[in-house]
Every structure is written in C-alpha cells, then in structure tokens.
C-alpha positions in Angstrom: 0.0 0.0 0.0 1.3 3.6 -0.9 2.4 5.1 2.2 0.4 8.1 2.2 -2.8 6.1 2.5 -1.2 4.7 5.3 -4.7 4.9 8.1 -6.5 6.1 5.4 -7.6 2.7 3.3 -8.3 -0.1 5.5 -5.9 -3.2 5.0 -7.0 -6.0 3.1 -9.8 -4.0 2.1 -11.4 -4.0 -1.4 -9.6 -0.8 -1.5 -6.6 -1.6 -0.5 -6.7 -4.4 -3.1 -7.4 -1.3 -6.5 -4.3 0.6 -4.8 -2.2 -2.2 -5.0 -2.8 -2.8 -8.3 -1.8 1.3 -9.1 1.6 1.2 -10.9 3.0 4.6 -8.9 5.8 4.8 -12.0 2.7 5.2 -14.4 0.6 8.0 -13.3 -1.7 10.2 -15.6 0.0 13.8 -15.1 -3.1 15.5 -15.3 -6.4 13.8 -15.0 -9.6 16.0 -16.1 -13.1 15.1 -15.0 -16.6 15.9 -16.3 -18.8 15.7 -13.1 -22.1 14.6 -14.3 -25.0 13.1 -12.7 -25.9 15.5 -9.4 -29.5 15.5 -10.5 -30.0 12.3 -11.7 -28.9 10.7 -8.4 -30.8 13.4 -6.3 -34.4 12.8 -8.3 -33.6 9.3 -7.7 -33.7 9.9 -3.9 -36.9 12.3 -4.8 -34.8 15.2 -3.7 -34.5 18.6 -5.2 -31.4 18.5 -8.2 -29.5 21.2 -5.6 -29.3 17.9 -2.9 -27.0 15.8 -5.8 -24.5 18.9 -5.9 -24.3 18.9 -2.6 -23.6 15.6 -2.2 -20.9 16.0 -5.2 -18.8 18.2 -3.3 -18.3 15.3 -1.1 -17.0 13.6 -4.2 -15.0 16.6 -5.4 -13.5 16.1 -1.4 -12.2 13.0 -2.0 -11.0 13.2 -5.4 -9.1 15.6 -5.0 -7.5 14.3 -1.5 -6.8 10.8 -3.6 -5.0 13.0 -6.3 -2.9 14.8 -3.9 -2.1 11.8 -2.1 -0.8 9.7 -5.5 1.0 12.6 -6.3 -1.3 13.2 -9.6 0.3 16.6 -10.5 -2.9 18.7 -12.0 -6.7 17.6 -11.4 -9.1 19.7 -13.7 -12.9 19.6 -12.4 -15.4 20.8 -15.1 -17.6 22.8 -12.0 -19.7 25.3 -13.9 -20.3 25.5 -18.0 -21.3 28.4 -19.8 -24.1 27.0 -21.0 -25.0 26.0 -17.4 -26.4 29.4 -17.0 -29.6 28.1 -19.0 -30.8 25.8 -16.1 -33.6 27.3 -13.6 -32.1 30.4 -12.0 -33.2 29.0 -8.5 -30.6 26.2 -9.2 -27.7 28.5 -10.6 -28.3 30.8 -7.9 -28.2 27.7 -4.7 -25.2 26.6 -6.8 -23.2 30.0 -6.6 -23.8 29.9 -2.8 -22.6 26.6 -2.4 -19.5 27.3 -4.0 -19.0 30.2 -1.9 -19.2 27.8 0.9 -17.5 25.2 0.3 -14.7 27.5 -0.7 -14.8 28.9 2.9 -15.2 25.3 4.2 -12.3 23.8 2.3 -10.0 26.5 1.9 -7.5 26.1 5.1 -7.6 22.0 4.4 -6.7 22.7 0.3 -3.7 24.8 1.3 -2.6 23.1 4.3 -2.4 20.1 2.2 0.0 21.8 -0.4 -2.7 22.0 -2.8 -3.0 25.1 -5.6 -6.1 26.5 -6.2 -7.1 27.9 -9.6 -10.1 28.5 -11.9 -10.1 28.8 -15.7 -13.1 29.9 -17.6 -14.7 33.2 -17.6 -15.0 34.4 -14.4 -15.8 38.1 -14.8 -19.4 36.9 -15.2 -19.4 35.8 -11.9 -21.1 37.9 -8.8 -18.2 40.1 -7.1 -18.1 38.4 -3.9 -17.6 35.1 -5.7 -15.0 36.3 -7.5 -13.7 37.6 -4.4 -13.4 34.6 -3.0 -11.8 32.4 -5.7 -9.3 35.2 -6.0 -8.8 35.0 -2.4 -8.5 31.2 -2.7 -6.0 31.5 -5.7 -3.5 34.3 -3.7 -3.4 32.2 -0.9 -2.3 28.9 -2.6 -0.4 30.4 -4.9 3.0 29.2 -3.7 1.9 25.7 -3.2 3.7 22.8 -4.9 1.3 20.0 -5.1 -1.3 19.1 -6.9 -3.2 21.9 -9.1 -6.2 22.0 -8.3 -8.1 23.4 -12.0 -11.9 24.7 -11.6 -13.5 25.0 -14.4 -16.3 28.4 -13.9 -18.5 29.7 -16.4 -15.9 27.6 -18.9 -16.3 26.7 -22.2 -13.6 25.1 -25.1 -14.9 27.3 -27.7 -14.5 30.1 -26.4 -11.2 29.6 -24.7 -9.5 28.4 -27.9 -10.8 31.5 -29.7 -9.3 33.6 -26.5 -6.5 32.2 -27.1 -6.4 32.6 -31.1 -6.7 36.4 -30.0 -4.3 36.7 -28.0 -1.8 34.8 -29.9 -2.7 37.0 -33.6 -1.8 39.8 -31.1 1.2 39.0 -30.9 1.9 38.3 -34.0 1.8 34.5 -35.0 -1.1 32.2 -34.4 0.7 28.7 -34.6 0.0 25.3 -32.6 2.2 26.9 -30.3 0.9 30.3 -30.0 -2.4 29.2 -29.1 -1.2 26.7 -27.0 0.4 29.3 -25.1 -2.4 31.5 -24.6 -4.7 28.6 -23.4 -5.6 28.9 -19.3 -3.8 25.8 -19.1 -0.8 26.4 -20.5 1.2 25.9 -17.4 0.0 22.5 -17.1 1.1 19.1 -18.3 -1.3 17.3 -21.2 -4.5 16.2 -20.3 -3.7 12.3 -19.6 -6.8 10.9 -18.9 -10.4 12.4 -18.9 -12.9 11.0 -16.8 -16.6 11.1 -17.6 -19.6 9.8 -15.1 -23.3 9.0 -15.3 -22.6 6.9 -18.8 -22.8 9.9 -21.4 -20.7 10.0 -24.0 -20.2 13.0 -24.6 -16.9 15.9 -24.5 -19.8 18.4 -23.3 -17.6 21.2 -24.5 -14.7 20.6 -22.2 -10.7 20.6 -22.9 -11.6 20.0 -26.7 -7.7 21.3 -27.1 -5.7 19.7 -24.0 -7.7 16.6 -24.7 -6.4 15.6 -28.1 -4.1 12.4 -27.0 -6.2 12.0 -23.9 -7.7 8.1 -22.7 -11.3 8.7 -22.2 -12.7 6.7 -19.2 -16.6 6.9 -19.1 -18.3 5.0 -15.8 -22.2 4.6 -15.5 -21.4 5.8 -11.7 -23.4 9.2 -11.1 -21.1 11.1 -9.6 -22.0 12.0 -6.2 -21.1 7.9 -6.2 -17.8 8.6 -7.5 -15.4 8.2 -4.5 -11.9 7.2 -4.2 -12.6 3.4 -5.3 -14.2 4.4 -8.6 -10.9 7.2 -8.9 -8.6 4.2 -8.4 -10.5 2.0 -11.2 -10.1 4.9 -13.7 -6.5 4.9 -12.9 -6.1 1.3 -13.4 -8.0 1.4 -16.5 -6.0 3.8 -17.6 -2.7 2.0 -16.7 -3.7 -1.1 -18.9 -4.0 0.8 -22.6 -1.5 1.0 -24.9 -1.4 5.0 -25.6 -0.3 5.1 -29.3 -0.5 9.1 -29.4 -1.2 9.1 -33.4 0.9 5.8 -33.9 3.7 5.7 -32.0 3.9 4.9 -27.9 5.1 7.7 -26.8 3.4 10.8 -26.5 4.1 14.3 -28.7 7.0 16.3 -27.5 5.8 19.6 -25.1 5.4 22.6 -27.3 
C-alpha cells in the first residue's frame, strides 16, 4: 500500500486491493473530470437537483484528496459550464452559494495540504463576492507545490481556444504553439486521462484542445457515487491501454 494512505484505506480491504494494483511509476500527469450526474442521483432519492450537488462536493472532497495523495500533479474539475447558466435560475443561484461555501469550508484543508487553487473559464461573469473569494483562494495557494487544483467556472472550449487565437494574432503568430500558449492551461502538463460519469458520452464542450491524446474513461457511476474506489478504477484502467499518441507509444514532444 502507498504510504500516504497509510490509516486512510483499510488493509485488506477491497480498496486496499485497487491501490495495490496502481503502478506509482505510471501515473496520468493531469487527469480531467466531467462531473455529471448531481441531479440524476438526487431525483432518484426524490430530492430537489441542488441535494446531488451537494452531495458531489463530497466527491470533489475525495477526489481531490486521492490525487494529492498519489502525487497526480494537476486535477481539472469541469464545475460550472457556460451554458449551465440556461438551467432554472433557482438552481444556478443555490449553486453560486454553495461554492461560496465550500470554498470557505475547504479552503485552510486545500492549502494546508500543499494543494494550488485555480479557476479557468470566464470568471468576470461571476457575482463580485464570488470572485472575491476564488481570488482570495487562488493568492493564498499560490505558492503551493502539489497538486493543481483546476476549476473549471463559467468555462467553455470554444470560447477559450478563440481567447487564445486572439491573443496569440496579437502577438503576431497564431501557430499550434501560440495558441497553445495562450490557453488557461498552459502551465500545465497534457491532459492524460479524462474522466466522464453518469454513462454519457459526450466531451460536453470541455478541454476540446488539451484533450487531443487523452484516454477517455466513461463510468455509468453518477457522480455524487464517484469516490476514491471508482478514482482508483479509472486509474487502473488507464494503466492497462496502450497510448499510441497518433501511432507511436510515446506521447508528442511539449510545445
């Protein structure tokens, strides 16, 4: 068992037994996730869709803990779309305050556990005291030198790679590279393995650039379900392809 799960995951445990099978030489870099299924596994219950993403943020808890703890050295979270903003203002409006929320809740654990906060998307839509707060949250981890911590807010892939088509014909160029540069993930490694609950297959508008030698990994698991267990089978799964980026087995050289 990896030693920082050490009085964490229960010995002999069903567990323990995925982590063991984890190659720790093999991690994904940077593993992205499309939460789906809050209101599918609220109505379920026959509770109100807010009662799912509530319960998600649990998940989102112990994702992220499992990725800091293997070392996983970005985690992107697709939180908020920007065409999330069409759903029932009741429901955009609860999930605003939740994130405010959790962000107080979370906050002091996130950076005491070395963990660096940041959003991408377009957050100038945002209320003020939300932004606020994830700037607040992204000054205060700044210096941390664990896992990246991604939120996606307000994001959409369009949009971002025509941002960043902009910015680079400002400069000058617009090449692989330029655009590349100018994308809000540009400090980060490739997107290694994208991680898709509820059973849709679907991109949903997410990463469409940083996903382009990705391994997809789609569970039926609604992802208020989605816990460290289910993290560990993705990984796993992900550990038993042969990546053949194009045709070859090793991946594109960094641009």
């Amino acid at each position: 068992m990896i030693e920082a799960f050490d009085g964490i995951v229960r010995r002999n445990s069903n567990e323990a037994k995925l982590l063991a099978e984890i190659d720790v030489s093999r991690l994904p870099r940077h593993i992205a996730v499309i939460m789906d299924g809050n209101g599918r596994w609220a109505k379920l219950r026959g509770r109100p869709r807010i009662f799912g993403h509530r319960e998600g943020a649990e998940s989102v808890r112990a994702i992220l803990d499992t990725s800091a703890r293997l070392g996983i050295e970005a985690l992107t979270l697709y939180a908020f779309s920007t065409e999330n903003w069409k759903r029932p203002k009741a429901e955009v409006s609860a999930l605003m305050s939740m994130l405010k929320r959790v962000l107080k809740r979370e906050l002091n654990d996130v950076h005491g556990n070395n963990i660096r906060f940041r959003t991408i998307g377009d957050v100038t839509a945002l209320s003020d005291d939300v932004r606020e707060q994830l700037t607040a949250a992204e000054k205060l981890t700044a210096g941390n030198t664990g896992t990246v911590m991604n939120v996606a807010l307000n994001y959409g892939s369009r949009a971002e790679i025509v941002r960043a088509a902009r910015l680079a014909a400002k400069s000058g160029e617009i090449s692989e590279e330029s655009i590349e540069a100018n994308l809000y993930t540009s400090e980060m490694p490739p997107v290694d393995l994208l991680i898709r609950t509820s059973g849709e297959f679907r991109i949903s508008n997410f990463l469409l650039w940083q996903i382009a030698y990705s391994e997809i990994y789609v569970t039926p698991t609604l992802f208020p379900d989605f816990r460290r267990p289910q993290l560990f089978e993705a990984i796993i799964d992900f550990q038993k392809r042969d990546r053949r980026y194009g045709g070859v087995s090793e991946p594109p050289k960094q641009k």
